[in-house]
C-alpha positions in Angstrom: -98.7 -55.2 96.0 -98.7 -51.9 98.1 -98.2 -48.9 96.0 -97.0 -45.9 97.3 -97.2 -42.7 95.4 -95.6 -39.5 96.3 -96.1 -36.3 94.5 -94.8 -33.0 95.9 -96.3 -30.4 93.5 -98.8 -28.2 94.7 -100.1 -27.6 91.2 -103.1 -29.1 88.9 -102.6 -30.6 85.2 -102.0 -33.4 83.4 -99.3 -35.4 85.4 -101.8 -35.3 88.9 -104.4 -36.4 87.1 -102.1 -39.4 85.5 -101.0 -40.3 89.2 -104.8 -40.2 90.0 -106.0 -42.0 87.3 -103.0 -44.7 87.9 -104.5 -44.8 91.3 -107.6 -45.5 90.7 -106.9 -48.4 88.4 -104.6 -50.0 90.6 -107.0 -50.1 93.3 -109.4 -51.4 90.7 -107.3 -54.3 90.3 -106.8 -55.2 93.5 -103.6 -53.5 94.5 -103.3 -52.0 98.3 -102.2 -48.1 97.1 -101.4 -45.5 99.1 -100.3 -41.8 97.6 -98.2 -39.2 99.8 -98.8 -35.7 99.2 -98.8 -32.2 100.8 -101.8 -31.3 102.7 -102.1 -28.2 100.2 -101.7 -29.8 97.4 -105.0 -29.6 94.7 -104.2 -33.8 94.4 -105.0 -34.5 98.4 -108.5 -32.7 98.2 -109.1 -34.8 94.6 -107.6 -37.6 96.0 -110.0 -38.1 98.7 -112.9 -36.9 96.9 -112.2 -40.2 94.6 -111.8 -42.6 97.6 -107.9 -43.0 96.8 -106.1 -43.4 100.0 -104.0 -40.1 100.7 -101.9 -39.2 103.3 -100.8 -35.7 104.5 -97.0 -35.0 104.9 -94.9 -32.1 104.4 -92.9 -33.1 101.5 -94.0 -29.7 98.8 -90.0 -28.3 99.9 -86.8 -30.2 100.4 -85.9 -30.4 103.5 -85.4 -32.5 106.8 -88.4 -32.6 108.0 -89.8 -34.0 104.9 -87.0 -36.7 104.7 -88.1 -37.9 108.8 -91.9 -37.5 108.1 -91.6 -39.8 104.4 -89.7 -42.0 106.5 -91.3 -42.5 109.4 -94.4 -43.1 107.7 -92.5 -45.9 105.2 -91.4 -47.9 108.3 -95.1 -48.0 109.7 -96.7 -48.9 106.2 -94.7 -51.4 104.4 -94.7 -51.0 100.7 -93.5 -53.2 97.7 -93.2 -50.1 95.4 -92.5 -46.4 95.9 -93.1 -44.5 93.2 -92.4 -41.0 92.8 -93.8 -38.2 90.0 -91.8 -34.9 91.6 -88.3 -33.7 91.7 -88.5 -32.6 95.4 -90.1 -36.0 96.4 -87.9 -37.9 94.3 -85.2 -36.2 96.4 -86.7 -37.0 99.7 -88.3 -40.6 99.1 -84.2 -41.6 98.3 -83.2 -40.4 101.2 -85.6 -41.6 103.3 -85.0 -45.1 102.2 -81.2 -44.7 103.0 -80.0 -47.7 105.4 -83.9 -49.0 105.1 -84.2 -52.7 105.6 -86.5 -54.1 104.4 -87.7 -51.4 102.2 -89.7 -50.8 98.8 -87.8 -50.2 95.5 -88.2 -47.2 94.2 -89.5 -46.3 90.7 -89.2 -42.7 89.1 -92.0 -41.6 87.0 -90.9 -38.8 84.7 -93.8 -36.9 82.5 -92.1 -33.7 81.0 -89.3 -33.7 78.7 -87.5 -30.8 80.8 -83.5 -31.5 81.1 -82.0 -33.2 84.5 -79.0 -31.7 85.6 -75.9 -33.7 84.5 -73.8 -34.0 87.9 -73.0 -37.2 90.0 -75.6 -36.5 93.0 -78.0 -36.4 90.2 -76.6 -39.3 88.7 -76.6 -41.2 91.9 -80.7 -40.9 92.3 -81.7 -41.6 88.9 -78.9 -44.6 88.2 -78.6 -46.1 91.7 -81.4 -45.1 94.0 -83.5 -45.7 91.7 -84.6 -49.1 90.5 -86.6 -48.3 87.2 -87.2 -44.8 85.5 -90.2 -44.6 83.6 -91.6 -41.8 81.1 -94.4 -41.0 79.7 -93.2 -41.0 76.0 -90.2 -42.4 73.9 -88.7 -39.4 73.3 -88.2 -38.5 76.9 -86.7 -42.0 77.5 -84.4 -41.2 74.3 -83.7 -37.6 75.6 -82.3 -39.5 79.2 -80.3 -42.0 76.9 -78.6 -39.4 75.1 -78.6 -36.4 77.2 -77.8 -38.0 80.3 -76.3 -41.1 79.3 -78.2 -43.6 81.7 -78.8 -47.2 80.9 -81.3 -47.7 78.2 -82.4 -51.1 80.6 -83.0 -48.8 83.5 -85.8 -46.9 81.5 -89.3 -47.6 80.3 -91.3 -45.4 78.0 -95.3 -45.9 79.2 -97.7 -43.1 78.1 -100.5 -42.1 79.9 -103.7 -43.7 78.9 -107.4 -42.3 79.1 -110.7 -44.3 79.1 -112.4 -44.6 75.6 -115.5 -45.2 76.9 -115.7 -41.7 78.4 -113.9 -40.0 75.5 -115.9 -40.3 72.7 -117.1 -38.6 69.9 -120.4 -36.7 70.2 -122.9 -34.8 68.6 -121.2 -31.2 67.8 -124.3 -28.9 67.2 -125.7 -30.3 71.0 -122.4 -29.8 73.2 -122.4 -26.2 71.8 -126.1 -25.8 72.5 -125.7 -26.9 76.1 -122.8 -24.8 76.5 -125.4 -21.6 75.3 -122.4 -21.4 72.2 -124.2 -21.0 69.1 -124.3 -24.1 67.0 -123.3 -21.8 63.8 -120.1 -21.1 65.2 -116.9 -22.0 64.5 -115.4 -23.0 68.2 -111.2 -23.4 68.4 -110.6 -24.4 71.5 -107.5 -25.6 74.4 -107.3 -27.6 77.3 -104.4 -27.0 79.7 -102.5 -25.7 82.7 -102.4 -22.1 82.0 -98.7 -22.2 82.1 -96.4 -20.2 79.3 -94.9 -23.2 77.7 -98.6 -24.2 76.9 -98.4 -21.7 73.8 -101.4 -20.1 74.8 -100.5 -16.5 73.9 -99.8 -17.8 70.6 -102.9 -19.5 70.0 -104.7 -15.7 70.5 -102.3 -14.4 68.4 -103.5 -17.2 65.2 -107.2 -16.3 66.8 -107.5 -12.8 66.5 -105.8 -13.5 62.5 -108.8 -16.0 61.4 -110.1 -15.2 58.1 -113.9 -16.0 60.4 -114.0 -13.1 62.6 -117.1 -15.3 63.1 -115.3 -17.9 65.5 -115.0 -18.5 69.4 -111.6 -19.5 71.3 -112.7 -21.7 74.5 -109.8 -21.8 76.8 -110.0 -24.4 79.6 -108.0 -24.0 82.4 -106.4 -21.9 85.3 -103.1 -21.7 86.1 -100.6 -19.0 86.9 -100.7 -17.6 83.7 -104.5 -16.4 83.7 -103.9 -12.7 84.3 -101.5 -11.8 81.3 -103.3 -13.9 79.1 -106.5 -12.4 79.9 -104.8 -8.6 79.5 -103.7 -10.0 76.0 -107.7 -11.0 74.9 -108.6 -7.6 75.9 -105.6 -5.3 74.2 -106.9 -7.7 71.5 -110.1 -6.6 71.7 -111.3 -10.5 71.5 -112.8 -10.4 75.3 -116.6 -11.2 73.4 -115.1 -13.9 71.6 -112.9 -16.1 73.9 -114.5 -17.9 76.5 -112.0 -18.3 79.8 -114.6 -20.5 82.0 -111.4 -21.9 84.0 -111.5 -25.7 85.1 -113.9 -27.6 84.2 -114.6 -30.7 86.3 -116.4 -32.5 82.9 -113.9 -31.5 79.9 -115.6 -33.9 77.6 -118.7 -31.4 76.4 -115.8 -28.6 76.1 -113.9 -31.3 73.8 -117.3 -31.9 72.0 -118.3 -28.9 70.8 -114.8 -28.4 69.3 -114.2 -27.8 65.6 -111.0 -28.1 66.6 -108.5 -28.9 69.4 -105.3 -27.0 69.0 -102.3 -27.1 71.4 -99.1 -24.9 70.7 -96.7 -26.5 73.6 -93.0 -25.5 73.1 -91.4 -26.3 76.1 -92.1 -29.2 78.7 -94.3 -32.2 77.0 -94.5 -35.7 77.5 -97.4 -37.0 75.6 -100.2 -34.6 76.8 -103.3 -36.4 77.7 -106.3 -33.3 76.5 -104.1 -33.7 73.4 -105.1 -37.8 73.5 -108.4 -36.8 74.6 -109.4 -34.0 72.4 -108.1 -37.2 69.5 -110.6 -39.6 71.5 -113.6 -37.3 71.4 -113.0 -37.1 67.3 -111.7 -33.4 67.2 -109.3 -32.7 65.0 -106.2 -31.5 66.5 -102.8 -29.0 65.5 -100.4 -29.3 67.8 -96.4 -29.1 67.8 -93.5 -31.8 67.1 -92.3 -30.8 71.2 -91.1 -33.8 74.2 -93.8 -36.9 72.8 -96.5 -35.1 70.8 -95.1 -36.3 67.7 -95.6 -39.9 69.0 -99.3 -39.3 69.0 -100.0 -36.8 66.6 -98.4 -37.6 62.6 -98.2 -35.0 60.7 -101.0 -35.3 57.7 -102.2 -37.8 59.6 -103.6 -38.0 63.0 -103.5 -34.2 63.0 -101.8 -31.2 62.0 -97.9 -30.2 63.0 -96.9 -26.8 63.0 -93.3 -25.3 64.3 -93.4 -24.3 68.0 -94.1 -20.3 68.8 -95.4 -19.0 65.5 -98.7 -17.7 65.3 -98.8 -17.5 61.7 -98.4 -20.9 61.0 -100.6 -21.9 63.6 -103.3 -20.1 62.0 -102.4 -21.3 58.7 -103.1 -25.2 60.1 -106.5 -24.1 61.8 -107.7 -22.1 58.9 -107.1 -25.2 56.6 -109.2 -27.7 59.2 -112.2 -25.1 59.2 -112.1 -25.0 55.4 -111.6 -28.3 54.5 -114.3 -30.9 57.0 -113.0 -33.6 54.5 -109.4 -33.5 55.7 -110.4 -32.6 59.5 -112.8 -36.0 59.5 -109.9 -38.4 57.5 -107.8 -36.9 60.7 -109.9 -37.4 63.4 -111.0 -40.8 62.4 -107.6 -41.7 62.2 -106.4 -40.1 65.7 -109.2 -42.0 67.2 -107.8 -45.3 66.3 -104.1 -44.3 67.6 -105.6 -43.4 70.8 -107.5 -47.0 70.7 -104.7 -48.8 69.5 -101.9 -47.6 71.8 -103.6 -45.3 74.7 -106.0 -46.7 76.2 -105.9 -46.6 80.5 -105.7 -50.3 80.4 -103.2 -50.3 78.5 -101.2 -48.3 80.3 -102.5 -49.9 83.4 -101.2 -53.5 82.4 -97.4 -51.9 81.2 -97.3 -50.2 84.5 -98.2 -53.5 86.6 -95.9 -55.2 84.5 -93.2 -52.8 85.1 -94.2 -52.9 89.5 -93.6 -56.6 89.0 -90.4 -56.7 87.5 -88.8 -54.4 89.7 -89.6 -56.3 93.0 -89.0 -59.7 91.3 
């Protein structure tokens, strides 16, 4: 098949790296795949740095010209499949496909839980230009079943998988020693889109309250939310003990030298992939019960739950997996074996295919 991917956002984090890694795989397998995007967009430069065919177009606004440019392009380059990640290229792939013959199906690939409007142009994209939806977690699909009342048969829940090979557990005491942390040190740490919903002020909040005054916050990530989280460390007075290094191309030695992975979403979650890394690299995680995480993480479990947007409690669950190495092992052990079981990238690699196949049978 020809896959074509579009994806308008201009921004970095989990869902471009899911269209990447989708990609990558598909090419893998054989699949012709092609992914639209806007030149400034973080996904074009990444995309061609992996060797993933990506084409320039101005589709980052809504608009005319990005409806003639999408199309234009569509009726040089046949494709079996069009699949889209983005609201505003969602918008623009429909209507560029309008009075199209012959012309690729399109499928709708939906990764946060934030609501769709409820209104008949809405309805008409998501139930008629559209010939499967997929999400990235059940709960989304539920939320669209309930919330928006669209067919359950017209949605498919497939999370994003990651490859196990790469994640995996490693020596603690070394990843801290390469990252000049010292080994002795209690490291808490985050990986994500520095983006309010993330919960990030919270997490320094439950920092600067840890009985170990001892301890290091690593926060990974950029985003547009650097600035007042950084003013926050320092009225803290924490700016010697959390580490903001920004992106990180490698995650995986951040993710090592973890004592634990904590991430305090409360808006806007699918089923976040550091949060199915961090499980893969055998870090015991606290998390929240918002969009899909409880899919992944079970309370007692595979991890620890705590209500979204309260500090307290948030410290409460890290304090507990610092203290007690028993408990964060039994966890970690156990999160590792969900993320083998049911999250692995071939795995979501074969539902995908099967899902490609079924709408152009």
């Amino acid at each position: 098949m020809h896959l074509v991917h579009t994806e308008a956002s201009c921004g970095w984090g989990g869902q471009e790296i899911r269209v990447l890694e989708e990609a990558a795989g598909m090419l893998d397998r054989g699949h012709r795949v092609s992914l639209l995007c806007p030149p400034q967009a973080p996904i074009y430069a990444e995309a061609t740095r992996r060797g993933i065919p990506a084409v320039a177009l101005p589709i980052a606004r809504k608009g005319l010209r990005g409806i003639i440019a999408m199309r234009s392009w569509l009726l040089n380059n046949h494709g079996d499949v069009l699949i889209t990640h983005s609201s505003t290229d969602s918008w623009l792939a429909a209507l560029s496909l309008l009075g199209m013959n012959p012309r690729p199906v399109l499928v709708r690939t939906r990764h946060i839980s934030a609501p769709i409007p409820d209104n008949i142009a809405t309805r008409w994209l998501y139930q008629s230009a559209t010939r499967r939806i997929v999400t990235t977690g059940e709960r989304l699909r539920e939320q669209l079943i309930r919330d928006n009342r669209y067919r359950p048969d017209s949605i498919v829940s497939v999370p994003t998988g990651i490859d196990l090979a790469r994640y995996a557990p490693g020596d603690r005491a070394q990843a801290k020693a390469r990252l000049n942390l010292d080994p002795a040190l209690a490291c808490i740490g985050i990986v994500a889109t520095l983006r309010s919903w993330k919960g990030h002020r919270y997490l320094v909040e439950a920092f600067a309250g840890l009985k170990r005054k001892d301890a290091r916050l690593l926060v990974i990530g950029d985003g547009p939310g650097w600035g007042s989280l950084k003013q926050q460390v320092g009225q803290a007075g924490l700016d010697a003990r959390v580490l903001m290094p920004g992106n990180q191309a490698d995650v995986l030695q951040w993710l090592q030298a973890m004592d634990v992975f904590a991430l305090p979403s409360y808006a806007n979650e699918g089923v976040p992939q550091a949060l199915m890394q961090a499980m893969a690299a055998g870090v015991p995680v606290v998390s929240t019960p918002v969009g899909s995480i409880e899919e992944l993480v079970e309370h007692e479990k595979t991890g620890l739950l705590v209500p979204p947007q309260d500090a307290d409690a948030l410290r409460t669950a890290i304090e507990r997996l610092l203290e007690d190495g028993e408990l964060g092992q039994r966890l970690a052990q156990a999160a590792r074996e969900k993320v083998r079981l049911g999250y692995s990238r071939e795995h979501m690699l074969d539902r995908m295919e099967g899902v490609f196949r079924e709408a152009t049978a």
